[in-house]
gemmi code that builds the backbone of each chain (N, CA, C; Angstrom):
import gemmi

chains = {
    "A": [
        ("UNK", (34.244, 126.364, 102.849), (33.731, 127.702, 102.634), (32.348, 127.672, 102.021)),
        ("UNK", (31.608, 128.897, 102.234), (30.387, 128.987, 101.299), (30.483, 128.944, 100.038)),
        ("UNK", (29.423, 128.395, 99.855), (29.059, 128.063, 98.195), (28.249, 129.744, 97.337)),
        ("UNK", (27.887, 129.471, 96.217), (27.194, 130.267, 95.909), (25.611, 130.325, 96.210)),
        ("UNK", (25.523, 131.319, 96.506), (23.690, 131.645, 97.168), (23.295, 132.658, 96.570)),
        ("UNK", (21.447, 132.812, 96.486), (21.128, 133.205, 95.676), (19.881, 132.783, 96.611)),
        ("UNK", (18.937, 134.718, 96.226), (18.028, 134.956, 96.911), (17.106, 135.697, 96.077)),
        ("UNK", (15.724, 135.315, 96.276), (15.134, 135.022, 97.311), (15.187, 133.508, 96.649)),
        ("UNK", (14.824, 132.321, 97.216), (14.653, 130.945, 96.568), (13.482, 130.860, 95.839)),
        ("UNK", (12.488, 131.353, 96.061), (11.184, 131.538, 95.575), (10.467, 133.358, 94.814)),
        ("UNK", (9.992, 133.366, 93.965), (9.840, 134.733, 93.695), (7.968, 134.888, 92.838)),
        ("UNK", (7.095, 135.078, 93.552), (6.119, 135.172, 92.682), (5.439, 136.349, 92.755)),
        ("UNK", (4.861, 136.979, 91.509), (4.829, 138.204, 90.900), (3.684, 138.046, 90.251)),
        ("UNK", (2.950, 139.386, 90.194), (1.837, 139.635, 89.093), (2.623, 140.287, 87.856)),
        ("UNK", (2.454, 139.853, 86.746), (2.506, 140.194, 85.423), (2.637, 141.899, 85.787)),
        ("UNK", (3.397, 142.443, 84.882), (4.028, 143.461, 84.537), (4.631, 144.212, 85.817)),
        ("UNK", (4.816, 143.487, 87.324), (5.606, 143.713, 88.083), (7.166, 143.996, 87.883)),
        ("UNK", (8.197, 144.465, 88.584), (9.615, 144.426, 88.179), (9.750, 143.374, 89.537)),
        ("UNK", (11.340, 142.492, 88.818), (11.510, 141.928, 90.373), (13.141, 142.111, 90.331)),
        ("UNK", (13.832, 141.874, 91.535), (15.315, 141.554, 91.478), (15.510, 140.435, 92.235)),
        ("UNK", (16.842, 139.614, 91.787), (17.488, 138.621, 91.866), (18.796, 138.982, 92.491)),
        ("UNK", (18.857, 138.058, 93.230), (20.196, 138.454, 93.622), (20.970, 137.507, 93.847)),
        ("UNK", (22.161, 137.540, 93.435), (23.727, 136.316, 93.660), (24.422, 137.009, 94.332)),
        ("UNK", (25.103, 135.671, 95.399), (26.487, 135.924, 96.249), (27.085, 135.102, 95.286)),
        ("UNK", (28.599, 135.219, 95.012), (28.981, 134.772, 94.142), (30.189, 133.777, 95.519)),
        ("UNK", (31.015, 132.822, 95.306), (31.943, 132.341, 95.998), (33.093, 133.151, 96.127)),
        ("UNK", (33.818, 133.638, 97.287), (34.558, 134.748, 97.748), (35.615, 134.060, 96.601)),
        ("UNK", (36.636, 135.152, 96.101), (37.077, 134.720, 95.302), (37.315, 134.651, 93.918)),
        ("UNK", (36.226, 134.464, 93.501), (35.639, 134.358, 92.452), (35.145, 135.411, 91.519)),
        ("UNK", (36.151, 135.639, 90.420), (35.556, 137.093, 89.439), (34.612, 137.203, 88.521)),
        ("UNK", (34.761, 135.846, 88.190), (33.550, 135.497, 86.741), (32.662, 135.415, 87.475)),
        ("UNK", (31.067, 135.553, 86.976), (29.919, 135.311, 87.353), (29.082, 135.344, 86.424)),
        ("UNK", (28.010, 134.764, 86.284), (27.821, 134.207, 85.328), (25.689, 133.992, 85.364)),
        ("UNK", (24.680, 134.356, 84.646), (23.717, 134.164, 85.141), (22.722, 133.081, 83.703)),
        ("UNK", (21.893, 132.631, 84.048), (21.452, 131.526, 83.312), (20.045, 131.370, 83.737)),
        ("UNK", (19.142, 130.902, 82.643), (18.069, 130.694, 82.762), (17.708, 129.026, 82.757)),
        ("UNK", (16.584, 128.371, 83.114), (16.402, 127.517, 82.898), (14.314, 126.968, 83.096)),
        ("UNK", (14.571, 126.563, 82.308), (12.509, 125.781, 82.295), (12.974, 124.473, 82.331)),
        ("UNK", (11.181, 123.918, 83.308), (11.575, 122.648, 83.922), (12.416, 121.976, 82.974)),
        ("UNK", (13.355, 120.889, 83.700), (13.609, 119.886, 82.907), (14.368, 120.262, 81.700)),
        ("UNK", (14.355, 121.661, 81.654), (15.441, 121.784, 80.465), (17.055, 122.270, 80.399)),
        ("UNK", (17.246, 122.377, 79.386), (18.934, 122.931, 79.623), (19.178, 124.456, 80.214)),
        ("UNK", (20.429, 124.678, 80.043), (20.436, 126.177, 80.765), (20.705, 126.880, 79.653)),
        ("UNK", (20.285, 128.636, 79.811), (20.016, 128.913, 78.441), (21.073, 130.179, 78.873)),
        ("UNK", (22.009, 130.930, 78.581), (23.014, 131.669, 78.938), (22.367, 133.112, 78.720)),
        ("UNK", (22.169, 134.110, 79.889), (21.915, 135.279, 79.942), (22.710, 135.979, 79.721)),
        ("UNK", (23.778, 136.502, 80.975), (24.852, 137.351, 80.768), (26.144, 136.922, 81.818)),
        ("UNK", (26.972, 137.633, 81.566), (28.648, 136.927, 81.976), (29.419, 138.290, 82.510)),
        ("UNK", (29.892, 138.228, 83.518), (30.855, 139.322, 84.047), (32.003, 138.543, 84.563)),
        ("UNK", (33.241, 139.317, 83.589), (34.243, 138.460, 84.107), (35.237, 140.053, 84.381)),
        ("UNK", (35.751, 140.021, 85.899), (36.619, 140.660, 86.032), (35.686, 142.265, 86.169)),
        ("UNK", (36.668, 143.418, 85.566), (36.532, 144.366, 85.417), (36.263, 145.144, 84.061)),
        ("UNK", (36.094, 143.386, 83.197), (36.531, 143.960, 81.786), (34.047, 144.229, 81.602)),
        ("UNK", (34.074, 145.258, 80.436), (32.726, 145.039, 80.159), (31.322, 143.906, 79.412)),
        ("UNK", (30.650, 143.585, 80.550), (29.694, 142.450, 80.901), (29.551, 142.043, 79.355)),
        ("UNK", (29.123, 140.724, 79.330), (29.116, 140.226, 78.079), (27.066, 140.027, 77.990)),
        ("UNK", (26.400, 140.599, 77.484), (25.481, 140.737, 77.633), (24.129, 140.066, 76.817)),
        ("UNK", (25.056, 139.053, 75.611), (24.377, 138.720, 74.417), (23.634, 138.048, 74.224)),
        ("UNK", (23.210, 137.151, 75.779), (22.378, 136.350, 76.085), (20.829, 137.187, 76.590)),
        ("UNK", (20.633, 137.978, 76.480), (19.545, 138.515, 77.278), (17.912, 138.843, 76.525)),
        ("UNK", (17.134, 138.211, 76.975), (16.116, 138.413, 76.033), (15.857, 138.981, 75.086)),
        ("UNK", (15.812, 140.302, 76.100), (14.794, 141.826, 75.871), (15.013, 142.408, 76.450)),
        ("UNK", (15.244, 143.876, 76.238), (15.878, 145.360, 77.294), (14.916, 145.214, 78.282)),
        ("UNK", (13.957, 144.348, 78.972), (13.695, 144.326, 80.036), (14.195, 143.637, 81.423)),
        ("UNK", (15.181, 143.304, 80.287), (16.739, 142.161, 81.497), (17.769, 143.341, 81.619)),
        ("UNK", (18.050, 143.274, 82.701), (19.245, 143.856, 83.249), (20.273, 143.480, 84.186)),
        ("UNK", (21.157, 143.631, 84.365), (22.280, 142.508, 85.393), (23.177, 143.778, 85.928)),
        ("UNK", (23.437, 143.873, 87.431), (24.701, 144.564, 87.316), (25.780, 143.743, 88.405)),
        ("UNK", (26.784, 144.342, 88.786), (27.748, 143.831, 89.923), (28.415, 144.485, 90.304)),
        ("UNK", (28.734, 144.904, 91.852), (28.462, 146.056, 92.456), (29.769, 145.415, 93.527)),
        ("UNK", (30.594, 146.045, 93.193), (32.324, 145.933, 93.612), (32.992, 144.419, 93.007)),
        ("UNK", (32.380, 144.026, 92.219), (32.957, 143.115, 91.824), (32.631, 141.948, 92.489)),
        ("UNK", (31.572, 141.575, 93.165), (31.184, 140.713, 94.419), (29.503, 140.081, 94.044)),
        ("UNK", (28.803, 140.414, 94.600), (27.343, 140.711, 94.174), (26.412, 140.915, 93.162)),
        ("UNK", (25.380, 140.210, 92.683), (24.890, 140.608, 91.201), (23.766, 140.649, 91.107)),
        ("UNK", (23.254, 141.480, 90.533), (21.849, 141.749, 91.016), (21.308, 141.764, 89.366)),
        ("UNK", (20.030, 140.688, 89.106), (19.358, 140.333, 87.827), (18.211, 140.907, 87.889)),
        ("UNK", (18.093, 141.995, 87.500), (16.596, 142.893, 87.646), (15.464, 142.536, 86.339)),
        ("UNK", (14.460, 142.446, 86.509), (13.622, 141.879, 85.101), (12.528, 142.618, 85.365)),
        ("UNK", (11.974, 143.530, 84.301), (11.044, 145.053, 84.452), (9.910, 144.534, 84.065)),
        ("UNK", (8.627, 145.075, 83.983), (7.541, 144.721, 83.302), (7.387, 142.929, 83.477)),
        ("UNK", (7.846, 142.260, 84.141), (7.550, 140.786, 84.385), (6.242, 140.392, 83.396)),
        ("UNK", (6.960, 138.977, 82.381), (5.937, 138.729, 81.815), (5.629, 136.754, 82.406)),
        ("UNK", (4.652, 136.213, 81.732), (3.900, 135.185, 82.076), (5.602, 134.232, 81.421)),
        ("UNK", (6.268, 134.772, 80.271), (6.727, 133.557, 79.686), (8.397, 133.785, 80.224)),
        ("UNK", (8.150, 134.613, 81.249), (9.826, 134.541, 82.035), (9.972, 133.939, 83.700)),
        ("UNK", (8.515, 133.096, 83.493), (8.667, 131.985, 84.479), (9.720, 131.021, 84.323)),
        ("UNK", (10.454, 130.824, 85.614), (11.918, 129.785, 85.138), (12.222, 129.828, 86.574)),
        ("UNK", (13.174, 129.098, 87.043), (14.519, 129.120, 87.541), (15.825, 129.822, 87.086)),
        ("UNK", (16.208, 130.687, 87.464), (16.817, 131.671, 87.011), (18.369, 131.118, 88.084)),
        ("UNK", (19.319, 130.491, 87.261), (20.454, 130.274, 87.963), (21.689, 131.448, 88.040)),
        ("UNK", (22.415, 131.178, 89.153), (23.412, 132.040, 89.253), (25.093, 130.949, 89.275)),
        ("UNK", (25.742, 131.499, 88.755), (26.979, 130.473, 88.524), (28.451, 131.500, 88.705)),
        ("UNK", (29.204, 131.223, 89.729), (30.897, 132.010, 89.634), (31.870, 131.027, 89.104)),
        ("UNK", (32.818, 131.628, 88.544), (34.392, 130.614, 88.836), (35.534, 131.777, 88.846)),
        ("UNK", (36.938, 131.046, 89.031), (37.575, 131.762, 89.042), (38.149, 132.514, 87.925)),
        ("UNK", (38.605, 133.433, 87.501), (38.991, 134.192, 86.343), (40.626, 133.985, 85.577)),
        ("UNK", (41.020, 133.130, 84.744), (42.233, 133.031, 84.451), (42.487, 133.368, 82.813)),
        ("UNK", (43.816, 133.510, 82.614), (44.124, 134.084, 81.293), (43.605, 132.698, 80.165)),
        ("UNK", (43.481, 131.638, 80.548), (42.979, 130.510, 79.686), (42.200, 130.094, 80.034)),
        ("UNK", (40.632, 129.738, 79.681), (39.439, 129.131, 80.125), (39.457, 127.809, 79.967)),
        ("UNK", (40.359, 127.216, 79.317), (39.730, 125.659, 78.569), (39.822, 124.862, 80.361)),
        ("UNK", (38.061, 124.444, 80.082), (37.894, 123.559, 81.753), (37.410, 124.229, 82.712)),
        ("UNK", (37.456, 125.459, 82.187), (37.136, 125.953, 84.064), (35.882, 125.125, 84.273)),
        ("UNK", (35.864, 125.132, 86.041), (34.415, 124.970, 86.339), (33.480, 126.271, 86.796)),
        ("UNK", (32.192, 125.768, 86.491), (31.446, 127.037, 87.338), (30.970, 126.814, 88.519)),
        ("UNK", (30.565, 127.329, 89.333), (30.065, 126.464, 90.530), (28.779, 127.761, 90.682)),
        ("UNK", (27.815, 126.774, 90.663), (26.023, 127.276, 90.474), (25.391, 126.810, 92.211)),
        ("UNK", (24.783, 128.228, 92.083), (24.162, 128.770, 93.235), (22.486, 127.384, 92.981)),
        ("UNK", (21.684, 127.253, 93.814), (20.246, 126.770, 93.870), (19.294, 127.044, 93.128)),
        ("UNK", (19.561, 128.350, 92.714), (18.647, 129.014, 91.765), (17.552, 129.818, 92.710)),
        ("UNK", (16.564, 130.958, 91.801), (15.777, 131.273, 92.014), (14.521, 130.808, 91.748)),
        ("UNK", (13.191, 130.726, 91.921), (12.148, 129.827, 90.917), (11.036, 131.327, 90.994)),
        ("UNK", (11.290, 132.089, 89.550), (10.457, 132.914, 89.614), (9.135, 132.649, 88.808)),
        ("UNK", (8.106, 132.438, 89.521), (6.618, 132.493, 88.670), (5.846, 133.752, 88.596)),
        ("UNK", (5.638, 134.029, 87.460), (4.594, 135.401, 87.253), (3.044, 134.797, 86.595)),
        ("UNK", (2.290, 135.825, 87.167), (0.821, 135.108, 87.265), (0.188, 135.920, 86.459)),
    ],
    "B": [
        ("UNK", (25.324, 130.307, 64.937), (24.988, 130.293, 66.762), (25.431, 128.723, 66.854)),
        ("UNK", (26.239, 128.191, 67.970), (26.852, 127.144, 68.367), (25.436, 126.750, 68.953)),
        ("UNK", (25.650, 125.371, 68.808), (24.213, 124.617, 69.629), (24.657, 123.155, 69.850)),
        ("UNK", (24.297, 122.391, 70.740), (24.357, 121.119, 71.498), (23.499, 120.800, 71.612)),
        ("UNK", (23.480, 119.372, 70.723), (21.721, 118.829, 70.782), (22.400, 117.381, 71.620)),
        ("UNK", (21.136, 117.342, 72.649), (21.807, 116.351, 74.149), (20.270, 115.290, 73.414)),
        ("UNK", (21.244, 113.614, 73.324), (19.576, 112.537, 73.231), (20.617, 111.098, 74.380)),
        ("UNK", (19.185, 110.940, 74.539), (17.545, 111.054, 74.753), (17.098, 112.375, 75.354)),
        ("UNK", (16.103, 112.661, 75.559), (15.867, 113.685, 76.170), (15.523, 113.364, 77.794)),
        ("UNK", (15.088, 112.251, 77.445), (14.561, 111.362, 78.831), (15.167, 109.934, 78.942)),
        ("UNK", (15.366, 109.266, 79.516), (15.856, 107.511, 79.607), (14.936, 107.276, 81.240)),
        ("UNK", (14.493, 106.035, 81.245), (14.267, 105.423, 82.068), (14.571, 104.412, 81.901)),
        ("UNK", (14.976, 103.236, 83.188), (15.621, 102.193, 82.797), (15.725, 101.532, 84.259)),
        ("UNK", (15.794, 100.416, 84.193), (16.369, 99.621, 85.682), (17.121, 99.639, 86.107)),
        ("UNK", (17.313, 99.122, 87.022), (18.536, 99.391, 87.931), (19.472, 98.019, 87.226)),
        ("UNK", (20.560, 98.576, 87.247), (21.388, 97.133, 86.343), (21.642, 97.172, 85.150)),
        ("UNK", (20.850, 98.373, 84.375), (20.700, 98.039, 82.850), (22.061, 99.364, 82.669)),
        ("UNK", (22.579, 99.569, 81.408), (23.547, 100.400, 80.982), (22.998, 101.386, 80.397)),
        ("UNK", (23.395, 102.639, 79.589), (22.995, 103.520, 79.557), (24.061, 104.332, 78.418)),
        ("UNK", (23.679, 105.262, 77.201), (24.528, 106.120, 77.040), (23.833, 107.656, 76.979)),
        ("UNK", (24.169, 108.080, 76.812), (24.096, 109.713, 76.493), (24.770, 110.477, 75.390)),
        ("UNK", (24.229, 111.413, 74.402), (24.991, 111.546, 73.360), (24.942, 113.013, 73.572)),
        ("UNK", (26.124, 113.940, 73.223), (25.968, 115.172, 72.549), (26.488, 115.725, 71.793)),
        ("UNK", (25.823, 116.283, 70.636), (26.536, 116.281, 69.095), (26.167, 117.510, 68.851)),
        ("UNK", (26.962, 118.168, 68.185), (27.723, 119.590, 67.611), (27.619, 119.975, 66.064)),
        ("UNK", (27.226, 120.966, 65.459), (28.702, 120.483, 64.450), (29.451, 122.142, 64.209)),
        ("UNK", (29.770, 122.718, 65.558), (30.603, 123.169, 65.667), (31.609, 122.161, 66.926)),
        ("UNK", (33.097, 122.944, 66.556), (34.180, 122.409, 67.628), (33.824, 123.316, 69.066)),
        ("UNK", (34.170, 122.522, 70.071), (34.652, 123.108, 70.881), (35.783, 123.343, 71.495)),
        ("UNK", (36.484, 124.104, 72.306), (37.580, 123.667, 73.077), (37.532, 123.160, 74.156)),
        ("UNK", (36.608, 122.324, 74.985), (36.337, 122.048, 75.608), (34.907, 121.639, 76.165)),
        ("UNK", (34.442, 120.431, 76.583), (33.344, 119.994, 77.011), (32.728, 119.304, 78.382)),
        ("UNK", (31.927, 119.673, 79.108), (32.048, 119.742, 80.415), (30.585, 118.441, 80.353)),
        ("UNK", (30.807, 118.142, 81.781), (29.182, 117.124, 81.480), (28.682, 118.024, 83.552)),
        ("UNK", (27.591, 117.707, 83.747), (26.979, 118.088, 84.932), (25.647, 117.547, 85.164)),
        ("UNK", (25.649, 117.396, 86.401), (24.284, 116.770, 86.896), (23.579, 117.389, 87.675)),
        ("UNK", (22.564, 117.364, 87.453), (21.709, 118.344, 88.494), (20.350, 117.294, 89.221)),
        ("UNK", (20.384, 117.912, 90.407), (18.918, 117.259, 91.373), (18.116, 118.342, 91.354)),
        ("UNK", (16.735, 117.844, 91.604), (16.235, 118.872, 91.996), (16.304, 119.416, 93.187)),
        ("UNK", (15.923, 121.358, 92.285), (16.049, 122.347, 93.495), (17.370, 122.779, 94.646)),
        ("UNK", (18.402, 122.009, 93.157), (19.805, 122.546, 92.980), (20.673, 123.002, 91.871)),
        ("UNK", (21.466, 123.188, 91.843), (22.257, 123.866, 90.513), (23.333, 123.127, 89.986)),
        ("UNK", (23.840, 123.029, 89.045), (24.352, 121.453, 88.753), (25.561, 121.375, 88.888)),
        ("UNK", (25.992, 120.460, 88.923), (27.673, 120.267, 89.931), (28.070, 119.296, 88.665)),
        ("UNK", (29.398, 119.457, 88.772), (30.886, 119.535, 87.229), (30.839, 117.745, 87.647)),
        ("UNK", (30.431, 117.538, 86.676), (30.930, 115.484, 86.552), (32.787, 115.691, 86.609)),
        ("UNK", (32.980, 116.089, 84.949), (33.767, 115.875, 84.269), (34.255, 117.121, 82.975)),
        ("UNK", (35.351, 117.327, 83.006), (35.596, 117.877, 81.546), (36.441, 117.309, 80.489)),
        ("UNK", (36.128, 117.220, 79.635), (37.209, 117.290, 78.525), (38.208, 117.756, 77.641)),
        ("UNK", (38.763, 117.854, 77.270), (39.547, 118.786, 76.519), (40.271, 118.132, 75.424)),
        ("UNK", (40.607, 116.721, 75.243), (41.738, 116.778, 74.031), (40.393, 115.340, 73.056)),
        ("UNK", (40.230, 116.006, 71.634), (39.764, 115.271, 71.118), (40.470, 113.770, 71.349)),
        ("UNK", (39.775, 112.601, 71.500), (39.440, 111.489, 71.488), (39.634, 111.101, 73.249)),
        ("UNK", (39.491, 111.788, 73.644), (40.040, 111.863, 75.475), (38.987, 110.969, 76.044)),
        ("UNK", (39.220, 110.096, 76.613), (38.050, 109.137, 77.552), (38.976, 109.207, 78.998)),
        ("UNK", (37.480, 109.743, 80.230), (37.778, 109.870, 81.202), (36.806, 108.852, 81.838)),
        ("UNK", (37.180, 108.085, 83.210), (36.322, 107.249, 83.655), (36.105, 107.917, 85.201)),
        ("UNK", (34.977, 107.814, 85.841), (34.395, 108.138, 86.835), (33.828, 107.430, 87.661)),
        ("UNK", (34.420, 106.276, 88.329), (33.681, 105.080, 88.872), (32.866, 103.991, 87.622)),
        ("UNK", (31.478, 104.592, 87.102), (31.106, 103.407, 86.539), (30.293, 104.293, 85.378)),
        ("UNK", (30.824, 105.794, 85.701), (30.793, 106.756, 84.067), (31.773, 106.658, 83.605)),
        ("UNK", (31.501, 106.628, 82.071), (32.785, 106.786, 80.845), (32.475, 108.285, 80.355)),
        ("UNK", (33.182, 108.738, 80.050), (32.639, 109.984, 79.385), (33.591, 109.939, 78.211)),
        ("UNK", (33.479, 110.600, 76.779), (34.290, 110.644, 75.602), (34.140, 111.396, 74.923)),
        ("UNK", (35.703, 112.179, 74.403), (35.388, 112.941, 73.786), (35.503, 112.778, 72.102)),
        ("UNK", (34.725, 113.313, 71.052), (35.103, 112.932, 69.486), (35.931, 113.531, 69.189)),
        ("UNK", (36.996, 112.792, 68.366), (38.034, 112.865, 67.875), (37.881, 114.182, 67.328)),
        ("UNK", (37.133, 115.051, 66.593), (36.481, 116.154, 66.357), (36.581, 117.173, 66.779)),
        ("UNK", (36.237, 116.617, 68.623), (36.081, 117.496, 69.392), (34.331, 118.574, 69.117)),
        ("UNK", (33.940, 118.134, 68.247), (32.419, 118.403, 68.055), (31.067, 117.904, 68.897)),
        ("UNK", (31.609, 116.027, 69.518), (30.589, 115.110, 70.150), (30.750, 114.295, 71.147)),
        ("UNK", (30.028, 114.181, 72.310), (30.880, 113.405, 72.966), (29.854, 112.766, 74.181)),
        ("UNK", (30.275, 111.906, 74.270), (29.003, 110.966, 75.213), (29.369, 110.368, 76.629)),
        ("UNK", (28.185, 110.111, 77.184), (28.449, 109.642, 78.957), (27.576, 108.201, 78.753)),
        ("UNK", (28.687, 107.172, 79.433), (28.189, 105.820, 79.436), (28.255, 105.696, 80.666)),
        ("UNK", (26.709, 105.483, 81.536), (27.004, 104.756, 82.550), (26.435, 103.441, 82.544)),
        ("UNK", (27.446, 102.297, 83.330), (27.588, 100.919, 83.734), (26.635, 100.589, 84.457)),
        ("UNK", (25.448, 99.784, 84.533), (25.175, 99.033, 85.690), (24.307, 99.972, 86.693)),
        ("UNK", (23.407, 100.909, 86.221), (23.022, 102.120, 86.689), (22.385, 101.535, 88.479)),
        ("UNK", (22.401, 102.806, 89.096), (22.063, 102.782, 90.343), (20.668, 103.881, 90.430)),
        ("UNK", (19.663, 103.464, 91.128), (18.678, 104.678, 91.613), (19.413, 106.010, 92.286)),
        ("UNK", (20.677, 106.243, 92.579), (21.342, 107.377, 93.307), (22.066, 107.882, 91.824)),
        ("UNK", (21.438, 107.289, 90.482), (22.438, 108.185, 89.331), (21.069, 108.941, 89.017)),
        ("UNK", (20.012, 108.762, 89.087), (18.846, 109.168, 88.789), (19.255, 110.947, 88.703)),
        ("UNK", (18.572, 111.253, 88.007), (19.017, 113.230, 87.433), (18.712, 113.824, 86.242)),
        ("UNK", (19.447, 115.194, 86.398), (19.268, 115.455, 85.054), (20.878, 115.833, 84.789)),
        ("UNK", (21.122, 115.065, 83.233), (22.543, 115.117, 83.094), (22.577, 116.174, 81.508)),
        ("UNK", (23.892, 117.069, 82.007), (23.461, 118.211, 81.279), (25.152, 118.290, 80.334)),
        ("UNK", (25.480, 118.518, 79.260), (26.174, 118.546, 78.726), (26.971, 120.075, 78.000)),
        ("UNK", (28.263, 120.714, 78.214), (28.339, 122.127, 78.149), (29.361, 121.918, 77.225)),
        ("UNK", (29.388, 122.977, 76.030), (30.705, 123.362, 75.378), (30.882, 124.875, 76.046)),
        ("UNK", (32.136, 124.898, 75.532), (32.867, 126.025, 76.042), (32.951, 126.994, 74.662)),
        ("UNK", (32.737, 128.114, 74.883), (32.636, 129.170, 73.577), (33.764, 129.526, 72.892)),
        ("UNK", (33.314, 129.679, 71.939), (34.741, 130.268, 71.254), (35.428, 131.442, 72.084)),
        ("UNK", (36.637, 131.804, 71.615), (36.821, 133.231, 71.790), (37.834, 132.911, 73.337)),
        ("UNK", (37.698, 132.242, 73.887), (38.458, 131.945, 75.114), (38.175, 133.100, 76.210)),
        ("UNK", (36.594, 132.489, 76.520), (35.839, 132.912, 77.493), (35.634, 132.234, 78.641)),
        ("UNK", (34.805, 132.158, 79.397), (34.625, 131.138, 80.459), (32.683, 131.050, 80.186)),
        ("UNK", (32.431, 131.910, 78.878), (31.243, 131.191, 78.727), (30.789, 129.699, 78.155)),
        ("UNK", (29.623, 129.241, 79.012), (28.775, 128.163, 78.597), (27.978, 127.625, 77.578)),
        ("UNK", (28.202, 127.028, 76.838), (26.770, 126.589, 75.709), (26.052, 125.374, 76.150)),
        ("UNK", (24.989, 124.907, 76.545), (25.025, 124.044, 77.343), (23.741, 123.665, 76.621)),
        ("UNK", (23.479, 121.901, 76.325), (22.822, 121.152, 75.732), (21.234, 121.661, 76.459)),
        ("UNK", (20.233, 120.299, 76.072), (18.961, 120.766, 76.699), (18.903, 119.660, 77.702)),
        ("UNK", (19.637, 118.922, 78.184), (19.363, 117.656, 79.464), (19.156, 116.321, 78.904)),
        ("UNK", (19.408, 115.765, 79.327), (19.026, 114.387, 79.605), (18.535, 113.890, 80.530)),
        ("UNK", (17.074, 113.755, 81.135), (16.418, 112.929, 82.640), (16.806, 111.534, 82.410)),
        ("UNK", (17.624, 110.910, 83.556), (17.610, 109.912, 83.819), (16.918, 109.801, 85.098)),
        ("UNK", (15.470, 108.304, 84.869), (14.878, 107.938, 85.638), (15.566, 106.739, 86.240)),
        ("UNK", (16.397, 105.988, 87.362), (16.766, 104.795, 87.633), (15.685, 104.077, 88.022)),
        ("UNK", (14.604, 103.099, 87.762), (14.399, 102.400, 88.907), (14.727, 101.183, 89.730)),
        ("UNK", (14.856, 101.225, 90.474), (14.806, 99.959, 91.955), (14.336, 98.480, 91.425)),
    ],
}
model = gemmi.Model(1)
for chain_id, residues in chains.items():
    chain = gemmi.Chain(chain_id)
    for i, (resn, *xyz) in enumerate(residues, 1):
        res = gemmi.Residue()
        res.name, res.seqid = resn, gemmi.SeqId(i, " ")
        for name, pos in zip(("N", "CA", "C"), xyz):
            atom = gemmi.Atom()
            atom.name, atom.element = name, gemmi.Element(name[0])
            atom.pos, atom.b_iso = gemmi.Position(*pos), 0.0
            res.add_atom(atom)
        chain.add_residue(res)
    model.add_chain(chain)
structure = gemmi.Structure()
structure.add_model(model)
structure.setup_entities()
């Protein structure tokens, strides 16, 4: 089956542009999960939708991040006013949703590589 | 705030030579995941852990967990240019979530 995908692969922007991101998440799959990352570095945790319950959001910069998911499927990472220092790879990650987490895996989309100029 | 500090930050090394990887806590987790990433992909599950002092082997990775459950490291054997990456190390959050805390990498350079 398909993996997780995530569009556009490339994203470049003039400074104080808005852009959106978008994840297919793996059919299946309730958690979803979005993440930042700069070269070479670790992943830095944005925001988390698991299920139907409300998004866990505590990772997110600045009210200029926004995330939603739209039947429970699809997730769309909107970022307003685009600045110079939210250049990254912006990953997308699903798994499946169970009453005990210890282990799950996530399974991560390619990423996006957004540069703002 | 839970944090995972991942060393070296970088390793380069020959092909043949051994290798560890450390990542240390000093909060617990319930769980600790390791992952590797290539470039201009998203990183795919080595291994997890779960029961303090747990050693899992993976061909010619060791991975271990501290008795703690706070630290826990990846030994690879006899390295190959196809281990070459970035190896990324995750706790699992409190609260019994399916969120990530995830170290800052480790580049391993193999060479030939």
């Amino acid at each position: 089956g398909a993996g997780v995908s995530q569009s556009p692969s490339n994203k470049v922007t003039e400074k104080g542009k808005d852009v959106e991101l978008r994840c297919d998440p793996i059919s299946g799959h309730t958690a979803l999960y979005w993440y930042r990352q700069s070269l070479g570095q670790g992943l830095e945790f944005l925001i988390y939708f698991q299920g139907n319950s409300a998004p866990d959001k505590s990772g997110l910069p600045s009210d200029r991040f926004s995330a939603e998911r739209t039947g429970g499927s699809v997730s769309t990472l909107t970022i307003q006013r685009t600045q110079q220092e939210d250049s990254a790879v912006y990953l997308c990650a699903s798994s499946l949703e169970r009453r005990l987490w210890t282990g799950i895996e996530q399974f991560f989309g390619p990423g996006t590589r957004l540069t703002v100029l | 705030t839970q944090l995972l500090e991942q060393s070296p930050q970088f390793l380069s090394i020959q092909e043949g030579e051994n290798l560890t990887v450390y990542c240390n806590s000093s909060s617990v987790f319930s769980s600790l995941q390791w992952y590797r990433q290539e470039p201009g992909e998203g990183p795919v599950l080595l291994v997890t852990v779960v029961t303090g002092g747990e050693v899992k082997k993976l061909k010619r990775l060791t991975f271990q967990f501290g008795d703690a459950r706070k630290d826990s490291s990846l030994h690879i054997t006899a390295a190959q240019p196809g281990d070459t990456g970035l190896y990324l190390c995750a706790g699992q959050a409190p609260g019994n979530t399916g969120k990530l805390i995830f170290g800052q990498g480790t580049t391993l350079q193999v060479k030939p």
